[in-house]
N, C-alpha and C positions, 0 to 999 in steps of 0.2 A: 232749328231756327231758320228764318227764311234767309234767301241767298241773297246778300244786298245785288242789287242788278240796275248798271248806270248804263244809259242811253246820252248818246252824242245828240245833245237838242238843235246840231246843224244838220243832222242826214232826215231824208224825206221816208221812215217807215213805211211799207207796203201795210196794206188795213188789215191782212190775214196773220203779218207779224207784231203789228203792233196788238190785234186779240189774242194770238198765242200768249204774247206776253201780261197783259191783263188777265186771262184766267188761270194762270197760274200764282194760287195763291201761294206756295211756296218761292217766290221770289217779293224783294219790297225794292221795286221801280224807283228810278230816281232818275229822271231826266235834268242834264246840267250841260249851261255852255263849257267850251271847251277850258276856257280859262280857269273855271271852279271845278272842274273834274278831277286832275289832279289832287288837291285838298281834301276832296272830298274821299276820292280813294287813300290818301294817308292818315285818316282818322280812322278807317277801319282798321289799317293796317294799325295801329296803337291800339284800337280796342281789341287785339289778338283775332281778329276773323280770320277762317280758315280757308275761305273760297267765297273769292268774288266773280260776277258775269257781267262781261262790260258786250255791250252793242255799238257796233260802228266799220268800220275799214280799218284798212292796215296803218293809217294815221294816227286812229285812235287808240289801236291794241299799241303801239309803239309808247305810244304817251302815258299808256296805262304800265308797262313793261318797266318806264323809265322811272315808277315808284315802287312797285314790286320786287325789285331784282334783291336776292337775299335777302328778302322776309319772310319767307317760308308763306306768305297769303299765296293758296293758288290763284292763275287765271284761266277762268272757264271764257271762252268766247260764243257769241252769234253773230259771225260774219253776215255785215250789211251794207258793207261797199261796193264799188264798181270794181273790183277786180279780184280781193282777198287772197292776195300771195299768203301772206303766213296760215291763214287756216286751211289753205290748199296744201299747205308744204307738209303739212301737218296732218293732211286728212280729215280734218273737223269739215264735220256736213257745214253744209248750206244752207239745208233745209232746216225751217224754226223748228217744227218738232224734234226733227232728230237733233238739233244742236241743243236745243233745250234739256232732252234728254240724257244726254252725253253731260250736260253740265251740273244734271243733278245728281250721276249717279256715278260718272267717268269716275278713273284715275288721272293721277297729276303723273309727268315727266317732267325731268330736266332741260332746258332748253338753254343752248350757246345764244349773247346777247353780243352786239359792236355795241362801243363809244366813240365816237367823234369828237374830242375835247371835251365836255361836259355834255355832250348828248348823244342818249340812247338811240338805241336804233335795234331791229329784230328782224330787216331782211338788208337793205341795201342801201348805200350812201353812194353819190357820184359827183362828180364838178366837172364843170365845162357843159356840152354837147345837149346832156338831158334835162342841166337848169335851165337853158334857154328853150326847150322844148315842153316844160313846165311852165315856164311863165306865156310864153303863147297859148301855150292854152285855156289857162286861165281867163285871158283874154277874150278868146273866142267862145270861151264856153255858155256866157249867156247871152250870146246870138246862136249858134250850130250845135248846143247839146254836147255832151262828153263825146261821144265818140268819133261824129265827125270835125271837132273841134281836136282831137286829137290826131288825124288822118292829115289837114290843113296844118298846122301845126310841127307834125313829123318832115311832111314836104318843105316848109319855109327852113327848116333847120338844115334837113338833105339839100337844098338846093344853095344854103348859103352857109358853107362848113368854116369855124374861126377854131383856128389851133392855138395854142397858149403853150409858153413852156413848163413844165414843170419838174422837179428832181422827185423823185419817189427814192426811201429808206426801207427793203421790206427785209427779213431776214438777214441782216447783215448788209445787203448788198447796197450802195447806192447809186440810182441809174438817172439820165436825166432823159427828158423826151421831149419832143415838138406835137402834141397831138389834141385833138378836138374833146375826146374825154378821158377822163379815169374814172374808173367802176370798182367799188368794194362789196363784197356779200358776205355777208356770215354765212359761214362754209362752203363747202366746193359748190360752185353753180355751173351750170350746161351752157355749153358754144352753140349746138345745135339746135335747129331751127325742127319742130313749133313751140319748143319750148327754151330757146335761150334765156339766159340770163335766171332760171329757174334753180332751185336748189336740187342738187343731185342725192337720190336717195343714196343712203349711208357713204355718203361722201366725205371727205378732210373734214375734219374740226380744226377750221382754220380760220382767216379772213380771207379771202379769194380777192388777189388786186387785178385789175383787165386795164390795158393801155393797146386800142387797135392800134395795127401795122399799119406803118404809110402803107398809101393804095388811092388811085380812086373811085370814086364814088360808085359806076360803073362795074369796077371788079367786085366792089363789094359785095353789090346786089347779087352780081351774076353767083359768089361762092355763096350767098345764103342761099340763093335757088337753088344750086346743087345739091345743097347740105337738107334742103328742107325734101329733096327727093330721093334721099338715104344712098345715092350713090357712096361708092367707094372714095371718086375723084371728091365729092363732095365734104364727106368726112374728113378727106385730109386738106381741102381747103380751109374748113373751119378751123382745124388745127392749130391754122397759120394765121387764123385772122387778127389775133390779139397776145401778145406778150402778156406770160401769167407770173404771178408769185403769191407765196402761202406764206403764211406768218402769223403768230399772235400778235404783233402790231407791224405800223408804218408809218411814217411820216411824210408828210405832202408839200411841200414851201412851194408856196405861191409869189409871182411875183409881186404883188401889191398886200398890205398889211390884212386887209380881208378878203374874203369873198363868198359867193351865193352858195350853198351847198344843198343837195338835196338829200333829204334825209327820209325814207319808207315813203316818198312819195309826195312829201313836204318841204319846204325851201324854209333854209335859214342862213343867217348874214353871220358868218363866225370869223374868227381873227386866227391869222394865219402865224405861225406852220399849223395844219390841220394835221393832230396827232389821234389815230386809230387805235383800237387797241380790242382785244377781243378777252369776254369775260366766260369761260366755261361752266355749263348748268348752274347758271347765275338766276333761272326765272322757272318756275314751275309753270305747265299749262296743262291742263286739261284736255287730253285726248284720247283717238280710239288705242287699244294695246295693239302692241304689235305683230302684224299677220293678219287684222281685220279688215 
């Protein structure tokens, strides 16, 4: 049977992916706004389908994730965002053919999933620091293009830091803090620079919570330049950069009843305490096996 295969009808396909995917008649293409995508992936999931391939970024494999999880429907991906954390974390090519490939013939793994109150999530949730550096750019972006709309954007935020307080609940422990952001990741992520904030291969099966050390601005920068030149001193600055804890969940109270949270990359308005929680080989994907 052909692979049902949904496209994000807000992402701009490149012409060599959008024919990869027309001549393959073993897929049946369905381009859907984001709003009906959902739906439409839970009627396959009812009609018992064993493997669906969804095209998009890490917004839309989130979305796709957040109907899938213990249904036993795999997810094949072809990353076609501007960044693709989870098929990078994952190893899933980039490349249409080869992701194509992989999605006709892969095997499925298990994959650790966050919730945030009632929403999914498959790399990373944060508040404070980087919803404001989301919503600038949003902003900016149809005048300067993603990426230097992300560079201006980074700078407005560095340049005008707002701390918030907030209590964090993670294993037990409850801590409270004064600080610009908190950072969750499904499972252990890297300090170090070029890849901070990155999933650590075979890392905790955890939630990974990040609250930077007071510092300023200045020190900060200078320990990621250190850190991003493999130095020794460098290493143990990153160490120090941020307050860690591991846990299958946490809780966040915020001072005001809601607030903006960013979710894989996406912003949404949830109601406070913001309760995490982490769900274990809760979603099948489709990737290369291990060692390749």
């Amino acid at each position: 049977m052909p692979i049902p295969t949904f496209v994000n009808a807000r992402i701009s396909l490149p012409e060599a992916t959008r024919s990869a995917l027309e001549r393959n008649a073993d897929l049946a293409i369905r381009v859907s706004a984001p709003d009906a995508f959902p739906g439409l992936l839970r009627a396959e999931v009812e009609r018992g389908t064993r493997r669906v391939l969804v095209v998009g970024g890490d917004g839309t494999m989130s979305a796709a994730a957040s109907v899938l999880v213990h249904t036993g429907t795999e997810l094949a991906l072809l990353p076609a965002g501007t960044l693709n954390h989870f098929a990078r974390d994952y190893a899933i090519p980039t490349s249409h053919d080869d992701a194509l490939a992989l999605a006709r013939t892969g095997a499925s793994r298990p994959v650790d999933v966050g919730w945030v109150n009632d929403r999914c999530f498959i790399n990373t949730s944060s508040v404070g620091a980087y919803v404001r550096f989301v919503r600038a750019r949003e902003r900016l972006e149809r005048l300067l293009g993603y990426r230097l709309a992300s560079i201006v954007a980074a700078l407005q935020v560095l340049l005008r830091v707002r701390r918030f307080r907030v209590s964090i609940e993670a294993g037990g422990q409850l801590r409270a803090y004064e600080t610009p952001l908190v950072f969750v990741g499904v499972g252990e992520r890297s300090l170090g620079l070029p890849h901070a904030g990155a999933r650590v291969h075979a890392g905790r099966s955890a939630l990974h919570v990040l609250v930077p050390r007071p510092g300023t601005r200045i020190r900060m920068v200078g320990r990621y330049a250190l850190a991003a030149r493999g130095t020794t001193a460098g290493a143990s600055f990153t160490a120090r950069l941020a307050e860690e804890m591991f846990g299958d969940w946490c809780t966040i109270e915020l001072r005001r009843a809601s607030g903006w949270v960013a979710i894989d990359g996406e912003l949404a308005l949830l109601q406070a305490p913001l309760r995490y929680r982490l769900e274990r080989a809760a979603l099948r994907v489709v990737m290369p096996a291990v060692g390749t």
